[in-house]
Each structure stands twice: as structure tokens, then as C-alpha cells.
C-alpha positions in Angstrom: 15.6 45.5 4.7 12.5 43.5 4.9 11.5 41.7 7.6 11.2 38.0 7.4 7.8 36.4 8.3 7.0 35.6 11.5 7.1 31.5 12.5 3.0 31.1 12.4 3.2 32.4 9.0 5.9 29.7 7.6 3.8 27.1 9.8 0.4 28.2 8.3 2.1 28.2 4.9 3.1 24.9 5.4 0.4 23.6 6.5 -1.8 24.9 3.8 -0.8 22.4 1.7 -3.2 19.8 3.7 -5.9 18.2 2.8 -8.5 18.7 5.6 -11.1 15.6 4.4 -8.3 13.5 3.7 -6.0 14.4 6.5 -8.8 13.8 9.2 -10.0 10.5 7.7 -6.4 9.3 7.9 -5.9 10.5 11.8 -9.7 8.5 12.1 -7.7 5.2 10.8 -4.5 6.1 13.1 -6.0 6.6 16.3 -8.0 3.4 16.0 -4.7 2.2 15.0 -3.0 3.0 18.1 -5.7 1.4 19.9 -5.4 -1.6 18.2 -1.7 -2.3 18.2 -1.7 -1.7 21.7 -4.3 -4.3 22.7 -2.6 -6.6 20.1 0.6 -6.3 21.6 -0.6 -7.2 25.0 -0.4 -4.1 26.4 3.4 -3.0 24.9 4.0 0.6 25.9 7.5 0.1 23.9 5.8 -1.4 21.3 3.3 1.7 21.2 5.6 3.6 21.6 7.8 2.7 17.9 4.1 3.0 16.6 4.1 6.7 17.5 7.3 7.4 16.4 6.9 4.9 13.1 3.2 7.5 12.6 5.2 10.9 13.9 8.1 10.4 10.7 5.6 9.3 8.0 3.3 12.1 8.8 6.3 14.2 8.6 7.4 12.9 5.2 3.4 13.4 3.6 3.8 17.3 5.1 7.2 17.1 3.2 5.7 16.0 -0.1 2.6 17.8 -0.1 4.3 20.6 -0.2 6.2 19.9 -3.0 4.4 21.1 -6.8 3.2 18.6 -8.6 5.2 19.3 -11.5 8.6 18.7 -9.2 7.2 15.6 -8.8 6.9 14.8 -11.8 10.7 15.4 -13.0 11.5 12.9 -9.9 10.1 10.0 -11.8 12.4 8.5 -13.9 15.4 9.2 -11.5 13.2 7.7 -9.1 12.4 4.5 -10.8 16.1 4.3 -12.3 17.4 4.2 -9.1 14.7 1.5 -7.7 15.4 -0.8 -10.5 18.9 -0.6 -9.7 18.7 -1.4 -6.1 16.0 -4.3 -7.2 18.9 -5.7 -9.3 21.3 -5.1 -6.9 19.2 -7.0 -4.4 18.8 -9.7 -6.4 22.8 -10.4 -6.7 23.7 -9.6 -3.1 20.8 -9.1 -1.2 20.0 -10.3 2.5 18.4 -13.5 2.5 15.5 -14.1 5.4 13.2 -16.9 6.0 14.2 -17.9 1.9 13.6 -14.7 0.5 16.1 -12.5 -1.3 14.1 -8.8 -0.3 16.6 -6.9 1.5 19.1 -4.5 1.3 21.5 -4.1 4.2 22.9 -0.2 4.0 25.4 -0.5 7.7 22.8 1.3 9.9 20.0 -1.5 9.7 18.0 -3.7 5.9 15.2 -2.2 3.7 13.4 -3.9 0.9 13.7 -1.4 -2.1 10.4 -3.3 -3.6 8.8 -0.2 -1.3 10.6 2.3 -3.3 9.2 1.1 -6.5 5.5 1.9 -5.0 6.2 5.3 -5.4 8.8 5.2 -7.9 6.4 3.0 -10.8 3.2 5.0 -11.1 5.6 8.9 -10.9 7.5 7.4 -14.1 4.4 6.4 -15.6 2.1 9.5 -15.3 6.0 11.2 -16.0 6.0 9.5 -19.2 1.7 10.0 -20.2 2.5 13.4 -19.1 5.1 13.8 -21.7 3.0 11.8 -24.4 0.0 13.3 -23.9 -2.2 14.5 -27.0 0.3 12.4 -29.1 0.1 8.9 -27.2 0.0 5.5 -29.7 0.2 1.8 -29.1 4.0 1.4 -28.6 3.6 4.2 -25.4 1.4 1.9 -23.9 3.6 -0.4 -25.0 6.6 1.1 -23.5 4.7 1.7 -20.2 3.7 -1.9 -20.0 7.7 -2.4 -19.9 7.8 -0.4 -17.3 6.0 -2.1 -15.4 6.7 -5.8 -16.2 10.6 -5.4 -15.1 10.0 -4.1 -11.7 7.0 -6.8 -11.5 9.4 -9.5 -12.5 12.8 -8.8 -9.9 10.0 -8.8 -7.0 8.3 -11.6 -8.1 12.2 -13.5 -8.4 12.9 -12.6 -4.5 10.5 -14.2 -4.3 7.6 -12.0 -3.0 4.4 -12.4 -4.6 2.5 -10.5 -2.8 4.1 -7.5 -3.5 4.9 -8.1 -6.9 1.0 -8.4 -7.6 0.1 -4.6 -6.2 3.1 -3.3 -8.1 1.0 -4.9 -11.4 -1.9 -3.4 -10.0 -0.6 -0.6 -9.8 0.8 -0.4 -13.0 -2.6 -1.6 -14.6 -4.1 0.9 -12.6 -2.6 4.0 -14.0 -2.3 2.7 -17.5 -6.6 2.2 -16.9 -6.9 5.7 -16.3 -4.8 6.9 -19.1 -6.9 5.8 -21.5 -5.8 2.2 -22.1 -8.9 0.7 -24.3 -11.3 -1.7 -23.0 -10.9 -4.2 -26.2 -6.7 -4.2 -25.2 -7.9 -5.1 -21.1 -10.1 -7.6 -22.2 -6.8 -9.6 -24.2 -4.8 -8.9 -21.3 -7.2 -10.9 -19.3 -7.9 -13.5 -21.6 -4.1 -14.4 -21.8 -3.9 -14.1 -18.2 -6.7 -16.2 -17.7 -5.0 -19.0 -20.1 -1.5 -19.2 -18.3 -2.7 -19.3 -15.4 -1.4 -23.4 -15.2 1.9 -22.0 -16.7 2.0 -19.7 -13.7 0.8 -22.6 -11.4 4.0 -24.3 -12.6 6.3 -21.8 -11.6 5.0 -21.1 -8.1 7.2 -22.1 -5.1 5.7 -24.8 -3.1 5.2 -22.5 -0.4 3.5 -20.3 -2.7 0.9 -23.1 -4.2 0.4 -24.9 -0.3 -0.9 -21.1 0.4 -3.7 -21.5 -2.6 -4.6 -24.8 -1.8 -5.2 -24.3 2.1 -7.5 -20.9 1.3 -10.0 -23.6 -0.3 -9.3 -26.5 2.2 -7.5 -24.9 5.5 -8.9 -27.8 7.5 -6.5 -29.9 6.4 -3.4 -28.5 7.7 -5.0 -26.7 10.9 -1.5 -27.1 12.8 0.4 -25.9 10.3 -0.7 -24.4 6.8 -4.3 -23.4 7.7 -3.4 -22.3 10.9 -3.2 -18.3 10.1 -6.5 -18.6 8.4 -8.4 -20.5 10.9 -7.4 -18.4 13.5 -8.2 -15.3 12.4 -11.5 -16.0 11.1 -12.1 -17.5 14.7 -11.6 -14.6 15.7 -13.6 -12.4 13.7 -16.3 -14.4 14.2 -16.2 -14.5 17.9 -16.8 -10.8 18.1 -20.3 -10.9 16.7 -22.0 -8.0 15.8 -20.9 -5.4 18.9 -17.2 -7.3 19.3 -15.8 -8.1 23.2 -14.9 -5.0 23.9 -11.1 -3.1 23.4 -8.7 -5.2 25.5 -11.3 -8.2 25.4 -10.2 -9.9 22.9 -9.7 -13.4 24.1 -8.1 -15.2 20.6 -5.4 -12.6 20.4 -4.4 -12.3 24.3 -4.6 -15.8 24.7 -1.2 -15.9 21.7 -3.8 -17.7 19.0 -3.5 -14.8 16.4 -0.1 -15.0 14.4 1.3 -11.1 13.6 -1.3 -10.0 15.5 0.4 -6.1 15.1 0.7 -6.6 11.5 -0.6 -8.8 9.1 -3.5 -10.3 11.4 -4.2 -6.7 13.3 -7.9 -6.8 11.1 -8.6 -10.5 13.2 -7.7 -8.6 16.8 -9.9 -5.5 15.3 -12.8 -7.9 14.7 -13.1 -9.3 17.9 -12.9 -6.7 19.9 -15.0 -3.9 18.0 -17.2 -6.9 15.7 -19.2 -6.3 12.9 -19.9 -2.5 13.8 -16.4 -1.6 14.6 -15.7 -3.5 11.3 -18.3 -1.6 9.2 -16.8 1.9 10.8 -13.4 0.9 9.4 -14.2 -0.1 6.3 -16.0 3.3 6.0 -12.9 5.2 6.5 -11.1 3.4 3.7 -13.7 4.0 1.2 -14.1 7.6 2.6 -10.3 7.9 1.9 -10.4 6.6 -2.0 -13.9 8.7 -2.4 -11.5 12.2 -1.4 -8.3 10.7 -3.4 -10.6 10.0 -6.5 -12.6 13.4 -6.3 -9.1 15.5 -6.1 -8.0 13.0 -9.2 -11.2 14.2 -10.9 -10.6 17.9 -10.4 -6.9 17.9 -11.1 -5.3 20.3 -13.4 -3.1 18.3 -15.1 -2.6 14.4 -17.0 0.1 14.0 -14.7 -1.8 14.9 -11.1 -5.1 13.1 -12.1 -2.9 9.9 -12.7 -1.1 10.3 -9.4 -4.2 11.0 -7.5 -6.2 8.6 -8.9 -3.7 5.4 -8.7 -2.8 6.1 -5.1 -6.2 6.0 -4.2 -7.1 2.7 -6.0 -3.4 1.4 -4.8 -4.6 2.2 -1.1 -7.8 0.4 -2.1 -6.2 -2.3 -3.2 -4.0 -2.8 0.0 -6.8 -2.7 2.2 -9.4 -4.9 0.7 -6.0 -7.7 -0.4 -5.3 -7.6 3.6 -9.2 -7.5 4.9 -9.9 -10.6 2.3 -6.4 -12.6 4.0 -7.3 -11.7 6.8 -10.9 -13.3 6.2 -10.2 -16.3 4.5 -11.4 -15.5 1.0 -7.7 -14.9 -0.4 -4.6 -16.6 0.2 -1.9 -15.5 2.6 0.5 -13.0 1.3 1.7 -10.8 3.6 0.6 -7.7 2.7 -0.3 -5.4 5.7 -3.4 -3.1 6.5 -2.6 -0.1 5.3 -2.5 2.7 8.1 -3.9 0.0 10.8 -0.5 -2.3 11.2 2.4 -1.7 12.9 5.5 -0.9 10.9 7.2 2.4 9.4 8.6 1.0 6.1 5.3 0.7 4.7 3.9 3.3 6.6 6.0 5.7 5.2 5.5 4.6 1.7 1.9 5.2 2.5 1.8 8.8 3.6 4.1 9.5 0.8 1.4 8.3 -1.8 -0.9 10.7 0.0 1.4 13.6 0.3 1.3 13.4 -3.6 -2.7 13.5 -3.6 -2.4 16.7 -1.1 0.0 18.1 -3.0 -2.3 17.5 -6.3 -5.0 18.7 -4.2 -3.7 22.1 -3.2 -1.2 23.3 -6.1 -4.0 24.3 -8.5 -1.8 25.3 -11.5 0.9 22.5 -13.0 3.9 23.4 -15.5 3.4 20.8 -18.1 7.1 21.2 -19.2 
């Protein structure tokens, strides 16, 4: 009878599966993250605390993933996606209603917005289906793909929630760029965007247009509308070049900062690290796209260079839409900073992205079946 391994092997097995680079930057990004949520919370040990436990289950789920073969992956696509369309349809007749919006999904034990789903779910059914088409792929695949992506697109965009409605399209841009969509179709795609852009004007919520029009004028709601934004670039702009100092930060003690654990955790960053603490962050995200977009580029497969590379521009994406909010050079939309705020939905949709780079990174051979 032979005997089974011993526990270090299994662990060391497991663990193989890791990304070193990528796996340190992100720890880099959560440890400042822990530091920042804390002093944004005023000092919340409980609050802390769920952080932990919010950064203990997603890292769990990205050791999960990245160890699952990339060509598994790829068969969990379209069930996937089915089944996030579903529940997007599903929330849209009987979802939970909050603050006007239709986003949730109450499931007995507590609500989640399946919108988070469908990050995952959209670009595994599209590299699924390049995969699949690959060597034989024509203008009705892109076609199809574009679908693909305009339904999701169009049940978030109905909760309504345009923020994240605008990174699924990204998203979905993203990965149909890198499989070989032609620049003379992009170009078209942006002239007509560019020319309904007063049909989409038209459409907006109020809510949705007052947030437009106060990112070019917020002085003239500074109580109300242009509050967020005035506040937070206060307070990135009060911590200079070297920032106040962790725990210093007067704007977001004092109660000025709205979500200062979420949305607004880059203002409370700001002022207490400033423009150095600032330029360190920032060089954690790019160093985090750099590693996705180098394992895209020596993936074995259609399939994993899509993944890797869309998960990298998608994290991208997050963090520059939240840093520019944040800033006051794009309009409000709720869309957190990824790895920095506090919250596990989005957290764990996060370090599932990246358990699929890891697990792109360190399965070298791909069934293309």
C-alpha cells in the first residue's frame, strides 16, 4: 500500500500554484490597506477586524482558483455566465430595492448583487467562446461576442447602476481588443459612441446627470451634490507632498470624508501618506497589471492570454475609475479601490480574477478541447 504524502507536501503542492511577484505586490496593497481602513474608521478594531476576515476568505478563494487548470476554467464559462444572466433577470423582476436601485438579491442568509458575478462570468465566456473559434474566427463571432456583452451591460445599467455597467463594457471591449478586434471596427465603435452621446444624455436618471454636471461645477452644490468631491480633494490636497502622518488625518477624523472605508479610502490615504505615499500606491497597481500582462504574454493558450490580460486591464481600470472620483476629474460612481476598500463582495471578485492569472501563470500546458 502506498503511503500517502505527508501534509507539507499537499501544502507545498498547493501553494505552488502562486504567483510570487504578483502575490507579494498584492499583500504590499493589503497591508497598506489594513492601515488605512483602520485610521478611516476611527480606530474600529471590529471594523478591522471584518477587514481581516473579508482579506482571509478572498485570499482563500484566489488559492482555490489558482489551482484550478486553466482549461477547467474555461468549460466553467458559459455555465457561469448563464447562470449570472439569469440571476440579473431575476433581479430585475424581484430584486431588493435600496436607496432606488434594483441590485440585489436576497438568498435568506443575507443580499448580494449578482452584477459581481458577471465580472468573472463575462470575459471566462468570452475567451471560452475565442477559444473555441480560434484559427476560424469571422465578423459574426465578434459579432456574437459583442452580444454577449451588451445584455449583461444592459440589465445593470436598468438597476440602475452605471458605474458598474461601464467596467462590465470595458471589460468586454477589453478582451474582444486583445482577440484581435481590428482597429478600423474600434474606431466606428467610437464614432457612434461619440454621436449618441445626447441620446444617452437623455436617458440618464437625474441623479445620474446632477453627478456629470457637479464634476465640472461642484461649487455650486457644495452642501449637497458637490459635497463628496470637494471633500475629498480637500483632503488630498491638505496632505502635501509627505501627508500628516498615519492617524493624522484631520478631514477624515473630523467626519468630513463620506465612505471614508470605501469609496473615499484614496482621500484618507492622501492626507495622511500625501503625494509620496500616493506615488508608492500607484506603483503597486501598475506593478500588478505589468506581472498580469507579462504572464498574458507568455501564456500557452488563446484562452489564458485573454484571461490574463483582461483581468489585468479590468484591475487597471478599477483603480484609475476610483483614484480619478476620488480626485475630482470623473464623476461619482461608486466604484471602489480595488484591494484598498473595505468590503468582501468585491474583494472576493477581485482575488478570483487573480487566482485565474496565477493559475494561467503556473499551469504551463492548456487542453485546447
Amino acid at each position: 500500500m502506498m503511503r500517502s504524502h505527508p501534509v507539507s507536501h499537499r501544502l507545498l503542492h498547493v501553494l505552488r500554484h502562486l504567483d510570487g511577484w504578483l502575490l507579494a505586490f498584492m499583500i504590499a496593497l493589503l497591508l497598506l490597506s489594513a492601515a488605512t481602513v483602520y485610521s478611516a474608521s476611527g480606530q474600529n478594531l471590529p471594523r478591522l477586524t471584518g477587514h481581516f476576515i473579508n482579506i482571509f476568505i478572498a485570499l482563500s478563494v484566489l488559492v482555490v482558483v489558482a489551482n484550478v487548470p486553466p482549461h477547467i476554467l474555461a468549460r466553467l464559462g458559459p455555465p457561469l455566465y448563464a447562470a449570472a444572466l439569469v440571476l440579473l433577470v431575476v433581479v430585475a423582476v424581484a430584486g431588493e430595492v435600496r436607496n432606488g436601485s434594483r441590485r440585489w438579491l436576497n438568498v435568506g442568509v443575507g443580499a448580494f448583487q449578482p452584477s459581481e458575478i458577471m465580472k468573472v462570468a463575462l470575459p471566462l465566456m468570452l475567451a471560452w467562446w475565442f477559444q473555441r473559434r480560434e484559427g476560424l474566427l469571422r465578423g459574426r463571432d465578434y459579432a456574437l461576442a459583442a452580444l454577449l456583452v451588451l445584455l449583461p451591460f444592459l440589465l445593470i445599467l436598468r438597476q440602475p447602476d452605471l458605474g458598474t455597467a461601464l467596467l462590465i463594457g470595458a471589460s468586454g471591449f477589453y478582451l474582444l481588443f486583445f482577440a484581435g478586434l481590428s482597429w478600423r471596427v474600434i474606431g466606428l465603435l467610437l464614432v457612434l459612441g461619440a454621436a449618441s452621446l445626447p441620446m444617452v444624455w437623455h436617458f440618464m436618471h437625474d441623479y445620474q446627470r446632477q453627478r456629470i454636471l457637479t464634476l465640472l461645477n461642484p461649487e455650486a452644490d457644495p452642501l449637497g451634490a458637490g459635497y463628496h468631491i470637494i471633500q475629498s480633494t480637500i483632503a488630498i490636497g491638505s496632505g502635501g507632498v509627505f501627508g500628516k502622518g498615519w492617524l493624522h488625518g484631520s478631514q477624515a477624523h473630523l467626519g468630513f470624508i463620506p465612505e471614508s472605508t470605501t469609496d473615499f479610502v484614496f482621500a484618507v490615504f492622501g492626507e495622511e501618506f500625501g503625494l509620496l505615499g500616493a506615488g508608492v500606491l500607484l506603483a503597486l497597481y501598475l506593478a500588478i497589471v505589468a506581472r498580469g500582462l507579462y504572464i498574458a504574454a507568455y501564456a500557452p493558450s488563446l484562452f489564458s492570454r485573454l484571461m490574463a490580460a483582461t483581468v489585468s486591464l479590468n484591475f487597471f481600470t478599477y483603480a484609475f475609475v476610483n483614484m480619478g472620483m476620488v480626485s475630482g476629474i470623473l464623476p461619482v460612481v461608486g466604484v471602489p479601490l480595488p484591494l484598498m476598500s473595505y468590503g468582501g463582495t468585491a474583494m472576493i471578485t477581485l482575488m478570483t480574477g487573480f487566482g485565474i492569472i496565477m493559475s494561467v501563470a503556473t499551469h504551463k500546458s492548456l487542453n485546447k478541447t
